[in-house]
KENU-360530 format. One line per 8 residues: number of its first residue (from 1); their letters; for each residue z, y, x of C-alpha. Coordinates in pm, whole numbers, plus 32768, in hexadecimal, padded with zeros to 4 digits. Each point is the difference from the previous one (the first is absolute). Layout:
KENU-360530
NUM	A	Z:Y:X | ...
//
This chain:
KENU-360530
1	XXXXXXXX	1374:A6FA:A256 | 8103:7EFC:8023 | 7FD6:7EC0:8099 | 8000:7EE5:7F05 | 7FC2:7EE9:810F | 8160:8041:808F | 8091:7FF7:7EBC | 7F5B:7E79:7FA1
9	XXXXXXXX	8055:7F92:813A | 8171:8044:7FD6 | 80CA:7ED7:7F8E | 815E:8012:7F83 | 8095:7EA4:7FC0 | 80C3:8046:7ECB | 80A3:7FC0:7F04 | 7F90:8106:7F4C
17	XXXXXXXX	809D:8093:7EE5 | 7F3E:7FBE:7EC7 | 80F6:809F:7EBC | 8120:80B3:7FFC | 8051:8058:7E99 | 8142:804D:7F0B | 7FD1:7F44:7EA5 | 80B0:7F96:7EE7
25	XXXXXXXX	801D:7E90:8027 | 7F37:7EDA:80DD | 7F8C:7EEF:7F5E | 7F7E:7ED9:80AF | 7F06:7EB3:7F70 | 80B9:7EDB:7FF0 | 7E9E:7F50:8071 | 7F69:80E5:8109
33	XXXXXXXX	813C:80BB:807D | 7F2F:813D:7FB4 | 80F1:814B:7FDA | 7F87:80E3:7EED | 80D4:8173:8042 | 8027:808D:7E8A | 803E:816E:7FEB | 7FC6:809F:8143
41	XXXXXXXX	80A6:811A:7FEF | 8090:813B:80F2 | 80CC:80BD:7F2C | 8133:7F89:7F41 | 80CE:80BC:7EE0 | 8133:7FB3:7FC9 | 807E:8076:7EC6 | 817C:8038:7FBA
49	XXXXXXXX	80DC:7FC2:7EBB | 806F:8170:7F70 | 816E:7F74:8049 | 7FC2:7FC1:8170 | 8101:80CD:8091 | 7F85:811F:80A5 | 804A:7F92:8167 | 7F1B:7EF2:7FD5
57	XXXXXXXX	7F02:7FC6:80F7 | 80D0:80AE:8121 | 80B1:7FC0:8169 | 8109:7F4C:7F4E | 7F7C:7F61:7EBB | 7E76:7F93:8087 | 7F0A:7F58:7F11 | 7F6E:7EC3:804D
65	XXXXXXXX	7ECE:7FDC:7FF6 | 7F3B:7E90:800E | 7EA4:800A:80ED | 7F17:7EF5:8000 | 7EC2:800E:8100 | 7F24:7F25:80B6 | 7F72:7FF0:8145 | 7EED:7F4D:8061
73	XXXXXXXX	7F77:7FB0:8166 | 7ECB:7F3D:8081 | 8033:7F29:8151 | 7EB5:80A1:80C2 | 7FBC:7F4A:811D | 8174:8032:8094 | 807A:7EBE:808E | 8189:8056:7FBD
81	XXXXXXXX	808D:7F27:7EF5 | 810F:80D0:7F84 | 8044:818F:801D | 8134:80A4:7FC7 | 7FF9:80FE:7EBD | 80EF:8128:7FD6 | 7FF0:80E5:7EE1 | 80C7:8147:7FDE
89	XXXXXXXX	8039:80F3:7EEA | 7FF6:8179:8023 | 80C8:80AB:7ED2 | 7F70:815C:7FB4 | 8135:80B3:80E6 | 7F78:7F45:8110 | 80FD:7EE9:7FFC | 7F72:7EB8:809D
97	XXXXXXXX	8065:7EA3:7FA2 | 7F88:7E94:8054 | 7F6E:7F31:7EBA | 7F9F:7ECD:80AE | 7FE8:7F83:8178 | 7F71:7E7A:802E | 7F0C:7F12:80AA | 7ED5:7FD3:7F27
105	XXXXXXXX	7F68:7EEA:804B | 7E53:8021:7FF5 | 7F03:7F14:7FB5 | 7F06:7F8D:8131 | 7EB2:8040:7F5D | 7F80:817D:8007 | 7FBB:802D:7E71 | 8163:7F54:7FC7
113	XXXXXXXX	8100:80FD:7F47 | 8171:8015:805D | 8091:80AB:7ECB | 8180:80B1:7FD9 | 8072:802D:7EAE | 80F8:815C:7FFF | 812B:7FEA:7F1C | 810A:80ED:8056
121	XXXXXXXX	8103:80E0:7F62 | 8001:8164:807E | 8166:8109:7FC7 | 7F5D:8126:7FB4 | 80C8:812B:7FEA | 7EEA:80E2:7F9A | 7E7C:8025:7F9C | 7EC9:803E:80F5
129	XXXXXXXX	7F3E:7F64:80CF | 805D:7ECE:80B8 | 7F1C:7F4E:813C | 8009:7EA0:8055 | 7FBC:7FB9:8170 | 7F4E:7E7D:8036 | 7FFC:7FAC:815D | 7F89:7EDC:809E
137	XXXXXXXX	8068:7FA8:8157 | 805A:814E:8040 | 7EAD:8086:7F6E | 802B:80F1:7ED5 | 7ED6:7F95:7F2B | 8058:8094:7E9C | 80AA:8108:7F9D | 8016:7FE5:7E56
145	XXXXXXXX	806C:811E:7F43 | 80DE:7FE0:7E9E | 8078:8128:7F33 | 8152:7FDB:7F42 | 7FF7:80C3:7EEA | 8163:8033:7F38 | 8035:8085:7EB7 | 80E8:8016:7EF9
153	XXXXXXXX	7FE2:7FD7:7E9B | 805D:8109:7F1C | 8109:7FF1:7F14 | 7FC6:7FF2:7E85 | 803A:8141:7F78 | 8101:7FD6:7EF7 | 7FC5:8077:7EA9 | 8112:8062:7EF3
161	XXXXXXX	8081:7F0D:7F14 | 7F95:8018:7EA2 | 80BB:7F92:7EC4 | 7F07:7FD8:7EB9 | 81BD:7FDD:7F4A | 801C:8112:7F2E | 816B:8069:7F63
//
């Protein structure tokens, strides 16, 4: 039977990691300062023109591709005032890149949010899975998935030309 005691009296200062999500936009109340995430998403499909050329997403010719995300972190009872943030993109070949490294500053009371709004532009030079890494000093607390899909659009198939002119 495990021992719940040990567990209660275990105390972990914070911050704490309270929403780590992908979404479409971030709007925030003019009155309160309250951040509503619209569209939480985790996948993405990108469609392509029938004209794109053919090369199109590749090593040479990427895509970009706009991310938007938000973070969200609660002080705890941890006395720092400011933690360093680093957050790193894995492409699905393994590839590794920094998005963001800052201070973020954090509020002193416990309940108190420190919030990061994401808006970055990935290259992608193909589809599948990509990870993004959010560590806090040093800490990996999230890991957030996001599938980039890529398709093309067909082409029109082309029908004869009729004439109703007779002769």
């Amino acid at each position: 039977m495990p021992n719940h005691k040990n567990l209660s009296e275990k105390k972990t200062a914070g911050p704490y990691l309270a929403a780590a999500i992908f979404c479409e936009t971030i709007i925030e109340d003019k009155q309160d300062n309250v951040l509503s995430a619209i569209r939480i998403i985790d996948t993405f499909t990108m469609t392509l023109a029938a004209s794109t050329p053919p090369d199109v997403p590749s090593e040479k010719n990427r895509l970009p591709v706009n991310v938007n995300g938000l973070l969200i972190f609660k002080t705890g009872s941890s006395t720092k005032k400011t933690h360093a943030l680093r957050i790193v993109m894995q492409s699905p070949s393994g590839k590794r890149g920094k998005v963001l490294e800052e201070t973020i500053p954090f509020p002193p009371e416990p309940q108190a949010s420190a919030n990061v709004r994401l808006a970055t532009t990935i290259a992608v030079k193909e589809g599948g899975l990509f990870w993004m890494d959010v560590f806090l000093d040093t800490k990996r607390l999230a890991r957030m998935p996001l599938m980039i899909h890529i398709q093309r659009q067909e082409l029109a198939p082309h029908s004869p030309i009729k004439s109703d002119a007779t002769s």
